[in-house]
C-alpha positions as CSV (number, residue, x, y, z in Angstrom):
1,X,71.8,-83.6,-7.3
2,X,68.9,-84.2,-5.2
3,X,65.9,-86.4,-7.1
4,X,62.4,-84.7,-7.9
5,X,60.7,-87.5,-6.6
6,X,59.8,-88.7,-2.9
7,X,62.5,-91.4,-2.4
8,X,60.8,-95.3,-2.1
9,X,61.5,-97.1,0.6
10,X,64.6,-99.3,0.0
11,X,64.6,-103.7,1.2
12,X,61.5,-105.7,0.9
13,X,57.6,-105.0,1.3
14,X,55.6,-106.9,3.8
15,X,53.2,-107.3,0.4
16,X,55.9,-108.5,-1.4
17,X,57.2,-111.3,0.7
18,X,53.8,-112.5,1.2
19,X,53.3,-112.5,-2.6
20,X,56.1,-114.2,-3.1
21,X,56.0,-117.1,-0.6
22,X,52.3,-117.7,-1.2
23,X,51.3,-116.5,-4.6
24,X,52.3,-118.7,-7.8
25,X,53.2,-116.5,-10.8
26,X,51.7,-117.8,-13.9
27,X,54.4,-117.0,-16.4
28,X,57.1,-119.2,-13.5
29,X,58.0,-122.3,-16.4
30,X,60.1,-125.4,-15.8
31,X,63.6,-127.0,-18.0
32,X,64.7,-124.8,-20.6
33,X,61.8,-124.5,-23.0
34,X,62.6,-126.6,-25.4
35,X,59.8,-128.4,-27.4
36,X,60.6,-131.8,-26.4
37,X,60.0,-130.7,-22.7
38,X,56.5,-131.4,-20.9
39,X,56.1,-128.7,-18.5
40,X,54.1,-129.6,-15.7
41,X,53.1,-127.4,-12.8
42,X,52.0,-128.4,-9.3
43,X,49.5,-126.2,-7.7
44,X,49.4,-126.8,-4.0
45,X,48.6,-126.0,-0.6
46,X,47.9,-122.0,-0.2
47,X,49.8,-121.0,-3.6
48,X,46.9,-119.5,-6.0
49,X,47.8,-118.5,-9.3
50,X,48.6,-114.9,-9.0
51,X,46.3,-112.5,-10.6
52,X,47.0,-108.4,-10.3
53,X,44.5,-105.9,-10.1
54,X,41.3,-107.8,-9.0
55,X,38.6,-105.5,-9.2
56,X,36.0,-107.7,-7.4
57,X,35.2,-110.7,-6.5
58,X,36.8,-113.0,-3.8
59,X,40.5,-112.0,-2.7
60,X,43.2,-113.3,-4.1
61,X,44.7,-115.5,-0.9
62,X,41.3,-115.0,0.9
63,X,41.6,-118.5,2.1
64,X,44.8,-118.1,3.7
65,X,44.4,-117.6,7.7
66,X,48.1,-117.7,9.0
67,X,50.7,-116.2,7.1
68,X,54.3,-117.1,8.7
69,X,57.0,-114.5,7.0
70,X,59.9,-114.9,9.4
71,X,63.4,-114.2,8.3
72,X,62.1,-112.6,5.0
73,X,64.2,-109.3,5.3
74,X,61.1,-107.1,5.5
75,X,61.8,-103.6,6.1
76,X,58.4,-101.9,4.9
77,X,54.8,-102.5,4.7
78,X,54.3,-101.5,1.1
79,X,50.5,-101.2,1.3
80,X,48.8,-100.9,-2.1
81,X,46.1,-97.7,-2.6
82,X,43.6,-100.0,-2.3
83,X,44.4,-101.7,0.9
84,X,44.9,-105.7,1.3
85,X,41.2,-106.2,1.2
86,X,41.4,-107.9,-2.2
87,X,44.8,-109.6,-1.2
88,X,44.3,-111.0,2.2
89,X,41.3,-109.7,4.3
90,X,41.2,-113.2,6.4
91,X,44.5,-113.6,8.0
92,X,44.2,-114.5,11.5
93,X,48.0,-115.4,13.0
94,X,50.8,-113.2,11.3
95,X,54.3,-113.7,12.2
96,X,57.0,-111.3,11.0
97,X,59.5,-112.2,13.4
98,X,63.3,-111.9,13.1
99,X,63.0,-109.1,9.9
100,X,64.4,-105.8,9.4
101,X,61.3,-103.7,10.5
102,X,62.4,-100.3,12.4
103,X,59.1,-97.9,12.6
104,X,56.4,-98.7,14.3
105,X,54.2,-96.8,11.1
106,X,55.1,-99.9,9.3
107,X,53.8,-102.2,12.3
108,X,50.5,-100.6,12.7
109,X,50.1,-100.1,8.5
110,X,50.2,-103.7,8.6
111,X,47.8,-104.1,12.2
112,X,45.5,-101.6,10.5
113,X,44.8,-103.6,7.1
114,X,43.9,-107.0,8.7
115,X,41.0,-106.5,11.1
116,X,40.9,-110.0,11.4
117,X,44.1,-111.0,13.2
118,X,44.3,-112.1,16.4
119,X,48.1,-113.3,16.9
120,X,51.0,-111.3,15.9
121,X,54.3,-112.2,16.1
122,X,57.2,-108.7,15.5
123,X,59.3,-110.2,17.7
124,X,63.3,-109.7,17.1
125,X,62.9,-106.4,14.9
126,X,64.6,-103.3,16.2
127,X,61.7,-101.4,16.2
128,X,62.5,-97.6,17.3
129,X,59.9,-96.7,20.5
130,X,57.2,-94.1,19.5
131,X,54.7,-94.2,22.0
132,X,53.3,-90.8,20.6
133,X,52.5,-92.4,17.2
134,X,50.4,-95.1,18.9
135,X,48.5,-92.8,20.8
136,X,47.8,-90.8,17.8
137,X,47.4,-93.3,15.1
138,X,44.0,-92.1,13.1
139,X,43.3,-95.6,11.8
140,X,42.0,-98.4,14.3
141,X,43.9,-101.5,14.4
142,X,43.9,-104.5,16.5
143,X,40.3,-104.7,17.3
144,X,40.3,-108.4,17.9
145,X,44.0,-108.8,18.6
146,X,44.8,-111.4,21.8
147,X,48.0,-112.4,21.5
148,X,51.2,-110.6,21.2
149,X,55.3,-110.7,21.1
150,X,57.4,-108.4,21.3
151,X,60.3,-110.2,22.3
152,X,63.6,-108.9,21.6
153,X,62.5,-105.3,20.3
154,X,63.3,-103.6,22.9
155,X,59.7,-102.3,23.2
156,X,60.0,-99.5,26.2
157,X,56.7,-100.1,29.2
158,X,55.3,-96.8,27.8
159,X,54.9,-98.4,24.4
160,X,53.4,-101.5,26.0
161,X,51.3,-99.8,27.8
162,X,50.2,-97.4,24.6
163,X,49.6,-100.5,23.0
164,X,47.5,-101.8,25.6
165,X,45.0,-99.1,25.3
166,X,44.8,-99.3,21.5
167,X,43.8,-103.1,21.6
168,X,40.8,-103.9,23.9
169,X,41.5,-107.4,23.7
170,X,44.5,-108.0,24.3
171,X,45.0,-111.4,26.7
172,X,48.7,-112.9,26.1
173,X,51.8,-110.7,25.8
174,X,55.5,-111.8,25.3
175,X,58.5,-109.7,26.5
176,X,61.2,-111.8,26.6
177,X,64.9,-110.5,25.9
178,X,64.2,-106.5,26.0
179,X,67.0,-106.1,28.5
180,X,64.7,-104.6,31.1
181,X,66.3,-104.1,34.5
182,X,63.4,-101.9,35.9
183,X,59.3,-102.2,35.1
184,X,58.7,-98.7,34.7
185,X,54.8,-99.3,35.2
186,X,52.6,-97.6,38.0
187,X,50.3,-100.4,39.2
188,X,47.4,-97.7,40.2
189,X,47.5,-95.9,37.0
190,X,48.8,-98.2,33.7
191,X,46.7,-101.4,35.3
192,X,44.0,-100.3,33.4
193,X,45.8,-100.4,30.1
194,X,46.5,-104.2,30.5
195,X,43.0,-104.9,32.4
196,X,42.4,-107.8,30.2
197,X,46.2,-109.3,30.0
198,X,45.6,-113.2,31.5
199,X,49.5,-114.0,30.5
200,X,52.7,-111.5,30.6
201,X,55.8,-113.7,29.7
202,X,59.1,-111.4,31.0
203,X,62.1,-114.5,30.8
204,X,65.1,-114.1,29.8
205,X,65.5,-109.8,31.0
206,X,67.7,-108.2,33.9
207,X,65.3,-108.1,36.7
208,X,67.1,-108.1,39.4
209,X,64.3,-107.5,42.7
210,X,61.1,-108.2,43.1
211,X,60.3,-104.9,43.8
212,X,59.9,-104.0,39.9
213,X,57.8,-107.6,39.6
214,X,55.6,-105.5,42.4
215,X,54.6,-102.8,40.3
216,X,52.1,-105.4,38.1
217,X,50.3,-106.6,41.4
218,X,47.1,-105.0,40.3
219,X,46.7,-106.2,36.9
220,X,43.0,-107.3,37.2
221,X,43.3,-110.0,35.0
222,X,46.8,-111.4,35.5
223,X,46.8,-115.1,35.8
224,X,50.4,-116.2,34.6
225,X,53.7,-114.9,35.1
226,X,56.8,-116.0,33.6
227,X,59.7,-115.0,34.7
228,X,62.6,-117.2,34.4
229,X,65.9,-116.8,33.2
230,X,66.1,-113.3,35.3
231,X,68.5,-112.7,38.1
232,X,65.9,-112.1,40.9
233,X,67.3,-112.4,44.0
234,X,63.9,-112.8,46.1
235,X,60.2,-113.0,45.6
236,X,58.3,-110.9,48.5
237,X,59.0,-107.8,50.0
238,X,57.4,-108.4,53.2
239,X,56.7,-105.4,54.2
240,X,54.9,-104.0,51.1
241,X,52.7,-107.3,51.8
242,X,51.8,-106.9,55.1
243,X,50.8,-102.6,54.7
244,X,49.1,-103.3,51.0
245,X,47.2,-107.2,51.4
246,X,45.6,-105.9,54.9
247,X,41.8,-105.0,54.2
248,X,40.9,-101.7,55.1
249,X,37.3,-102.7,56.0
250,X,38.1,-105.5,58.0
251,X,40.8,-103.4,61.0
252,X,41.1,-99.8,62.1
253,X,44.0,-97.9,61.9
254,X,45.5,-97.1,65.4
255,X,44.4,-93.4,67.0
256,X,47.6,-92.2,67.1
257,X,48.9,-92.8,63.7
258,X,45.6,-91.9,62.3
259,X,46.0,-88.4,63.5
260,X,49.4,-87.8,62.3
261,X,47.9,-89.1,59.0
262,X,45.1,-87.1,59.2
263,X,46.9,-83.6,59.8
264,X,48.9,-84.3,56.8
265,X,45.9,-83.6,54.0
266,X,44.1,-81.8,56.7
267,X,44.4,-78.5,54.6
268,X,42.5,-80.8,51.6
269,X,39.9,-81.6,54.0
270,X,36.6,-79.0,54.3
271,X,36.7,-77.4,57.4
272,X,33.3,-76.7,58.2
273,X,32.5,-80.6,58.8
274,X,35.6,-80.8,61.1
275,X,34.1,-78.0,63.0
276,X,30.5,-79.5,63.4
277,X,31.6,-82.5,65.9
278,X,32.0,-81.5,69.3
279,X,35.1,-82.6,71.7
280,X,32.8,-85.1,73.4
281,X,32.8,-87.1,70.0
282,X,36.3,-88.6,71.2
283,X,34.7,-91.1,73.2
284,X,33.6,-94.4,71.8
285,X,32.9,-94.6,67.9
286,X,30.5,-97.2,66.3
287,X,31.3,-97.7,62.7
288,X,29.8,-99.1,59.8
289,X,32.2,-100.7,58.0
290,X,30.3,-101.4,54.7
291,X,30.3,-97.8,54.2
292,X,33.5,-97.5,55.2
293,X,34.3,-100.0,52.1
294,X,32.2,-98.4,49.7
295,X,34.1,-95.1,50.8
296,X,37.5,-96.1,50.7
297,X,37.1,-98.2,47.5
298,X,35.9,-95.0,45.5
299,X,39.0,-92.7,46.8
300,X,41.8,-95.6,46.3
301,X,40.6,-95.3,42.8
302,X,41.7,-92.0,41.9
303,X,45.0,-92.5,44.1
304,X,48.3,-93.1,42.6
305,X,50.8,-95.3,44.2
306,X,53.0,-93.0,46.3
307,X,49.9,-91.8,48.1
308,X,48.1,-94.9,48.4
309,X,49.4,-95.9,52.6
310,X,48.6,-92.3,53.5
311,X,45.8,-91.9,52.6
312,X,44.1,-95.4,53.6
313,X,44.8,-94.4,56.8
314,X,43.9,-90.9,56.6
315,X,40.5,-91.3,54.9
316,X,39.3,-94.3,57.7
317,X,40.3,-91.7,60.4
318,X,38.0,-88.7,59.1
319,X,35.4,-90.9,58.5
320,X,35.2,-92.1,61.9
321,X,35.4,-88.7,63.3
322,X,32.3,-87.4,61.3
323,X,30.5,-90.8,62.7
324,X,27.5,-90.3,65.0
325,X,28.6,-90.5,68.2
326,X,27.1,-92.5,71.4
327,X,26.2,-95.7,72.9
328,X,23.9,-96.7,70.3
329,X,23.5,-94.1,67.3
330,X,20.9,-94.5,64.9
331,X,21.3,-95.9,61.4
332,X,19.4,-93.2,60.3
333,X,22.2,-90.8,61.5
334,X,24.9,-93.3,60.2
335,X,23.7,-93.6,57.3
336,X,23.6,-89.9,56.5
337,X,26.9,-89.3,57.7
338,X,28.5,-91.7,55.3
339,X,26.1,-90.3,52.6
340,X,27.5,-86.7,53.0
341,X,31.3,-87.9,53.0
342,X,30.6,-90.3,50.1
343,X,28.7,-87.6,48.3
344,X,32.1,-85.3,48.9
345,X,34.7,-87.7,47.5
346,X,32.4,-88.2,44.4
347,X,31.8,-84.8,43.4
348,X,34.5,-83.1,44.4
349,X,36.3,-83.9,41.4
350,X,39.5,-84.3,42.7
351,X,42.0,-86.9,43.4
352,X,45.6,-87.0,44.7
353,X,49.3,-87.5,42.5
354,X,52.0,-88.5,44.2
355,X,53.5,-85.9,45.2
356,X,50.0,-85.9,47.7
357,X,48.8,-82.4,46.0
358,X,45.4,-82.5,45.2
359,X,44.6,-82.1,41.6
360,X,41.6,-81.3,39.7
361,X,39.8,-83.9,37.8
362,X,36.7,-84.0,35.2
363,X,33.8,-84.4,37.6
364,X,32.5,-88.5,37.3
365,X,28.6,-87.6,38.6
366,X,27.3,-89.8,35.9
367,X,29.5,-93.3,36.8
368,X,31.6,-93.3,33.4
369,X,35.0,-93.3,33.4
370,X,37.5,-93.5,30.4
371,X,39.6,-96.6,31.0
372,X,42.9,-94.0,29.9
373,X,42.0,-92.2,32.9
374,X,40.9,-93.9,36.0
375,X,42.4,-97.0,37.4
376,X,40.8,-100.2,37.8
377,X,39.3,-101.3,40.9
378,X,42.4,-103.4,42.1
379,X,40.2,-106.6,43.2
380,X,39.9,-104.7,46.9
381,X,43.8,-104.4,47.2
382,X,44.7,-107.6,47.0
383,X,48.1,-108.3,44.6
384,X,47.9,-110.6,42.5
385,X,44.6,-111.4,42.8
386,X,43.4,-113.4,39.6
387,X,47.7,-115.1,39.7
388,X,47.6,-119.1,39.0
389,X,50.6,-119.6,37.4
390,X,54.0,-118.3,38.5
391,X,57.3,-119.5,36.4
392,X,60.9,-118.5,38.3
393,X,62.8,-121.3,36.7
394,X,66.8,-120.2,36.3
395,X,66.8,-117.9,39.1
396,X,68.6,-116.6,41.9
397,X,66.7,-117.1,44.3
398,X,68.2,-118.4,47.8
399,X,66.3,-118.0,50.3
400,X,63.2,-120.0,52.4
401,X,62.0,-116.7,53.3
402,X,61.2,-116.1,49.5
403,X,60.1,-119.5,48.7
404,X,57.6,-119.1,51.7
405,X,56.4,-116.0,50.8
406,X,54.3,-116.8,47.7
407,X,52.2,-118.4,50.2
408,X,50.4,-114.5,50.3
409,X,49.3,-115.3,46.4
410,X,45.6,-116.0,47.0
411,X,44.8,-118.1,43.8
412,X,48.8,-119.6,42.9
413,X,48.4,-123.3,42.2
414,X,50.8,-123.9,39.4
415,X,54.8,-123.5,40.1
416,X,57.8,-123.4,37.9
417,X,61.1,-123.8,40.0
418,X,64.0,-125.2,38.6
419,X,67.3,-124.0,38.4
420,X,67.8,-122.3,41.5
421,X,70.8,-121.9,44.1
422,X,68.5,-123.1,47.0
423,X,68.8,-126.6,47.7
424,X,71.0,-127.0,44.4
425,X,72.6,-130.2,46.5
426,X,69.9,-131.9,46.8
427,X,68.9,-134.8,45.0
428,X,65.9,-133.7,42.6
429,X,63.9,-136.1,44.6
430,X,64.3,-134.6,48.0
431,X,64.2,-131.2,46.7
432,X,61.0,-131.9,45.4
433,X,59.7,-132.9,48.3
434,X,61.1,-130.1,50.4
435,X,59.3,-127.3,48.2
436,X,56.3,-129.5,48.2
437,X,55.9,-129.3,51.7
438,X,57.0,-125.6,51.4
439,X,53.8,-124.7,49.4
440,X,50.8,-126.1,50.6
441,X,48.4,-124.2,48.1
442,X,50.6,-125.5,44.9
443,X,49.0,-128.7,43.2
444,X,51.1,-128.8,40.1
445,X,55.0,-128.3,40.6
446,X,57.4,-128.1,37.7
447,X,54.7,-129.6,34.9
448,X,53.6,-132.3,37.5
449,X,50.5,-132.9,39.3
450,X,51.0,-133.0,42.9
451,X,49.4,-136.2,44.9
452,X,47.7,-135.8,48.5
453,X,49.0,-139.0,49.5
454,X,52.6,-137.2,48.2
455,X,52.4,-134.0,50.0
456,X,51.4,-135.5,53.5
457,X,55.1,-137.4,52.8
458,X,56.7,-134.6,51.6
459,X,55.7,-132.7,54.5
460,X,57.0,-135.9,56.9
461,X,60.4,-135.6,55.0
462,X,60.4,-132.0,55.5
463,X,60.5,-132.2,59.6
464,X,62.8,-135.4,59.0
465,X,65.1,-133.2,56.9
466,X,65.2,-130.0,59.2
467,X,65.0,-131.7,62.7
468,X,68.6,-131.6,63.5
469,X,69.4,-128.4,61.8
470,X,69.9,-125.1,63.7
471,X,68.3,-122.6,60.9
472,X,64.8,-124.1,60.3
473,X,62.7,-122.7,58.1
474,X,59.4,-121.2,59.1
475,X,57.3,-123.9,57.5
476,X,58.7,-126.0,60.1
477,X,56.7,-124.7,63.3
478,X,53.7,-124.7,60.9
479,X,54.2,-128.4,60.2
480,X,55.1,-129.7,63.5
481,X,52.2,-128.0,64.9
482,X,50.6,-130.3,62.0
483,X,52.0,-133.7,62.2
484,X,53.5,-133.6,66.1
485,X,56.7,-134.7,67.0
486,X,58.3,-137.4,64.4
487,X,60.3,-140.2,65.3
488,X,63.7,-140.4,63.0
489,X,63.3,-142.8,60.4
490,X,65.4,-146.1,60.6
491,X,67.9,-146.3,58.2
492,X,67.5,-150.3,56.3
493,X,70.7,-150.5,53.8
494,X,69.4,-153.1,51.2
495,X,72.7,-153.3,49.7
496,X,74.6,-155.0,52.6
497,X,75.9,-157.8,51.8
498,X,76.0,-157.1,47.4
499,X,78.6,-157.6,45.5
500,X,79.0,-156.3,42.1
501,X,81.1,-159.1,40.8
502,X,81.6,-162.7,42.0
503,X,84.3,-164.9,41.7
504,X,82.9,-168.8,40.6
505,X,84.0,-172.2,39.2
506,X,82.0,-173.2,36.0
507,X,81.9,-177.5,36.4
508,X,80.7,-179.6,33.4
509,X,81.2,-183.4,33.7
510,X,82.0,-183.6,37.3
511,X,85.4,-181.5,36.3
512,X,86.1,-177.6,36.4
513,X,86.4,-176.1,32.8
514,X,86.7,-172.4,34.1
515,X,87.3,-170.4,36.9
516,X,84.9,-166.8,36.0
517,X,84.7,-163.9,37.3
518,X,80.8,-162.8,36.5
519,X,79.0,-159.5,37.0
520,X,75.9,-160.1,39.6
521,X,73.6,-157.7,37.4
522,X,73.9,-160.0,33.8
523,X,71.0,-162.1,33.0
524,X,70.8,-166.0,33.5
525,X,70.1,-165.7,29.3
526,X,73.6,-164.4,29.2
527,X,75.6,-166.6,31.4
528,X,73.7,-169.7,29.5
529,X,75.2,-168.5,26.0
530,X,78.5,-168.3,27.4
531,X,78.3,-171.8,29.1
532,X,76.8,-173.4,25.5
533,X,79.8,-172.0,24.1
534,X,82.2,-173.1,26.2
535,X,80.8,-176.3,26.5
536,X,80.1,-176.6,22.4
537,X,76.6,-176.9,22.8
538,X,73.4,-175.7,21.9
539,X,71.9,-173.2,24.1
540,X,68.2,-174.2,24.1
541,X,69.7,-178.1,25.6
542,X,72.3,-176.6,28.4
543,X,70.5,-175.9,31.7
544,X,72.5,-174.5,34.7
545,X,72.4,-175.0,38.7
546,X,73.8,-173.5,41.1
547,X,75.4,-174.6,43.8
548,X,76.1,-172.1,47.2
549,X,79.7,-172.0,48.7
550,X,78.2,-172.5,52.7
551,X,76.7,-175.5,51.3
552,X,79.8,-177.3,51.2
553,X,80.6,-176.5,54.3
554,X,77.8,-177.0,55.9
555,X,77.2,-180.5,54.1
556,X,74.1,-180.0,52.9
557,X,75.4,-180.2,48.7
558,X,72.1,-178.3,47.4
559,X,71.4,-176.7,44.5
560,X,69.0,-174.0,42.7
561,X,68.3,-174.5,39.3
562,X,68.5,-171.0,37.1
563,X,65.9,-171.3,35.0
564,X,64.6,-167.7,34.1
565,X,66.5,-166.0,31.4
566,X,65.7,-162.8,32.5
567,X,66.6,-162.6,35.7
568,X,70.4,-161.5,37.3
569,X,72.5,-163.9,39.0
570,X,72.2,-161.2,41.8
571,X,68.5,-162.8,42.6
572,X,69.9,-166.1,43.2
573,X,72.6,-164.6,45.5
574,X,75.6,-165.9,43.9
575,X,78.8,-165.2,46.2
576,X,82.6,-165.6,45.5
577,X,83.8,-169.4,45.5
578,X,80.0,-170.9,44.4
579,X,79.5,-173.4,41.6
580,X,78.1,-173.2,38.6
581,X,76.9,-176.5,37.3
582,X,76.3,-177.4,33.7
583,X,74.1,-179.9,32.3
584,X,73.0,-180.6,28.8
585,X,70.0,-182.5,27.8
586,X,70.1,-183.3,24.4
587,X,66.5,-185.0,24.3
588,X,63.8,-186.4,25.6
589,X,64.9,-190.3,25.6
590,X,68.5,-189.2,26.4
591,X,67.9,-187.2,30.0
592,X,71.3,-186.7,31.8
593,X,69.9,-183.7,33.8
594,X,71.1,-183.4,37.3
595,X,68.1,-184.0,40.0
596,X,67.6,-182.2,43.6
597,X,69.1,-185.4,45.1
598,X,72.4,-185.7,43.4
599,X,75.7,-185.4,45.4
600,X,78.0,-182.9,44.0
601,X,81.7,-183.5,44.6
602,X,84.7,-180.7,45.5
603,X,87.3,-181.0,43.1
């Protein structure tokens, strides 16, 4: 028989579990009641008596600014009618991670009731993806939200980047463990979601190529990347660089390929300008290129990624051939050339998708544009732009070629390496060194600040290292243009001639009382002990000499008195077949010490 009522969500309320953990209910007692108990109660830290159904009047935890509610089997909001304004308007940091939320309507019921918060944590809840829901949520939320994880929920990019629209502030994100093996994100269009994201965390996923890292090159604001614990297999695609880092302002496409490029939109392109230049207007061409920028600039930013090559290329090439022609044209006539064209790409109200068809857009005439709608302005094409801070610790990266390559990241100073196959062998000494040398613009390597004095070595070892070797990496013509040709470095052994253990007659009295076999490395302090106790003495009166084997035979009898605790016998040089002497000098009056000048005899 189906119920009358609207069934109740089943599991625990978000309201609940904060009520419980940090409200104190007034009729809670202590022992069993009995009369000849004293019941005390303890009212701590954030725990406030709890009174229900405040009217007015300060909130009931309005004090409390972080709320932690991890591993508290939440599996609904459970909002009351009147909102959480008179429970907890002031919560700033809210962590619900590892709980049994599902629906991303409980998420933002939650987002949407404390205006306030600026660090959530969802992290580890299976929360089903409804990017429709975001978009359509009635209720703003997140207003002042900077700091998010989503680690572990599986969060697909067309949420994330739903999300990013909804919260205008959002500056740190966390996306570690969703099992992603591609970033479906389009760098020319979703960039503007996440234009103010500073720090995307992506560890721990299945990315496999650098291509899908690619596709965030043009997050305006992007200064750290962490992607360790993936299996990327490189870090540049070389080619993508070259095409995409090259300024469009600063070199003209070649005439050739700018033809081919140009007959390809040529049915977008009005043909009553094309008609107005004569075939004369082939010869030389002067070109402004400030208005060239200012031109390309506003097309690349209604351009989505497919399109983006072609039409670089394309647009330079009809601009130049709607120049002013002649040995010295007037800026009068430049200027109005570039006026016309700029006017045209401005008010046409159009723009180009992928597949390269021209598609109407909302005409932009007064400068505004949604954020949802036009891309941002890429930082003039470079990728990566704003990137300090790149982490690709535990990966599999193999390869100089890759290691060299993040030389192309303009503002990269700060690198996390560890972990990967290239130059496993190496000692982490040396291997610091090699990728020190390796990186010129990096001044803090795996959490450490990186010397001048150190790199001008490390780039020494670095030739040293690769001089003999038929594969040399590319950094090595760059160096040995630097430092010249290096002489090899002369190998010193400080160890000839060390012996770990040394075979030696302990003599007390003029007689041998044992034959020992002493480490080099124990202490003087050590070696005294032993002789006080073989001798049945006290420590502080037995001093000790020594007495060197090539002495003997030499005839020259001299000793070295061991008188620093501290130090190994290794510092005195003590060799199989020397002497160690004993003395003991019970006091002052009574002095039997043995003197530099005393004659030791053989026995």
């Amino acid at each position: 028989m189906g119920s009358q009522h609207q069934r109740k969500p089943t599991g625990r309320s978000f309201v609940q579990a904060l009520r419980d953990k940090y409200c104190l209910d007034p009729d809670e007692g202590f022992g069993d009641g009995g009369t000849d108990f004293v019941k005390i109660m303890f009212v701590t830290g954030p725990r406030t008596p709890r009174k229900e159904g405040r009217a007015g009047g300060k909130a009931e935890l309005g004090h409390l600014k972080t709320a932690v509610l991890d591993h508290s089997r939440i599996t609904y909001a459970g909002i009351p009618p009147g909102g959480l304004t008179n429970l907890c308007p002031n919560i700033t940091d809210l962590d619900l991670s590892i709980n049994c939320l599902s629906s991303w309507r409980e998420v933002l019921s939650v987002l949407s009731e404390l205006p306030k918060v600026k660090s959530v944590s969802f992290s580890f809840n299976l929360l089903h993806n409804d990017k429709n829901l975001i978009d359509t949520w009635a209720e703003p939320f997140g207003q002042r939200l900077e700091h998010v994880m989503l680690n572990g929920t599986g969060a697909a990019w067309d949420v994330i980047t739903a999300l990013g629209r909804r919260l205008p502030q959002l500056k740190e994100l966390h996306l570690c463990k969703n099992g992603y093996e591609m970033i479906d994100f389009d760098s020319a269009v979703d960039s503007a979601a996440l234009a103010r994201l500073e720090i995307l965390t992506l560890s721990e996923n299945h990315i496999r190529s650098w291509q899908e890292v690619w596709k965030l090159r043009f997050l305006p604001s992007l200064q750290s990347l962490v992607l360790s614990g993936n299996p990327l297999e490189d870090l540049v695609i070389p080619e993508v660089i070259d095409s995409t880092a090259d300024d469009p302002c600063s070199k003209t496409a070649s005439t050739r390929e700018g033809q081919e490029q140009s007959r390809q939109i040529s049915d977008h392109i009005p043909s009553s300008e094309a008609e107005s230049q004569s075939e004369d207007d082939a010869a030389d061409i002067h070109v402004n290129y400030s208005e060239i920028q200012d031109l390309v600039r506003d097309v690349l930013g209604k351009v989505t990624r497919s399109s983006l090559e072609n039409l670089k290329k394309s647009v330079l090439e009809e601009f130049r051939s709607k120049c002013t022609v002649g040995d010295s044209p007037t800026e009068e006539n430049q200027s109005d050339g570039s006026r016309e064209l700029s006017g045209q790409s401005q008010n046409s109200g159009q723009s180009f998708e992928q597949s390269g068809i021209i598609k109407e857009t909302p005409s932009q005439s007064d400068g505004g544009v949604s954020s949802q709608t036009r891309p941002v302005d890429h930082v003039h094409l470079t990728p990566f732009a704003q990137l300090k801070s790149l982490s690709v610790s535990d990966t599999s990266v193999s390869g100089w070629r890759d290691l060299e390559g993040l030389r192309n990241f303009a503002k990269l100073d700060t690198l996390r390496i560890q972990g990967i196959p290239l130059l496993n062998d190496a000692s982490p000494e040396d291997r610091r060194q090699l990728f020190i040398a390796s990186l010129p613009s990096i001044t803090k390597l795996n959490g450490s600040r990186v010397a001048d004095n150190e790199r001008e070595k490390a780039e020494r070892f670095f030739l040293r290292h690769f001089a003999d070797k038929d594969d040399k990496p590319a950094t090595y013509r760059l160096l040995k243009e630097k430092h010249g040709e290096l002489s090899p470095v002369r190998q010193v052994d400080i160890r000839r001639g060390f012996h770990a253990w040394a075979e030696v007659r302990l003599v007390y009295g003029g007689r041998t009382v044992e034959e020992a076999t002493l480490r080099t490395n124990e202490t003087i302090g050590k070696l005294k002990n032993y002789c006080a106790r073989l001798v049945k003495q006290y420590p502080p009166w037995v001093r000790l000499y020594h007495v060197a084997k090539n002495s003997w035979e030499d005839g020259t009898s001299e000793m070295q008195e061991l008188f620093l605790d501290s130090l190994p016998l290794s510092r005195y040089d003590v060799k199989d077949g020397d002497e160690i002497l004993i003395d003991v000098s019970r006091s002052a009056g009574h002095d039997c010490r043995l003197t530099a000048n005393t004659k030791v005899t053989r026995r």
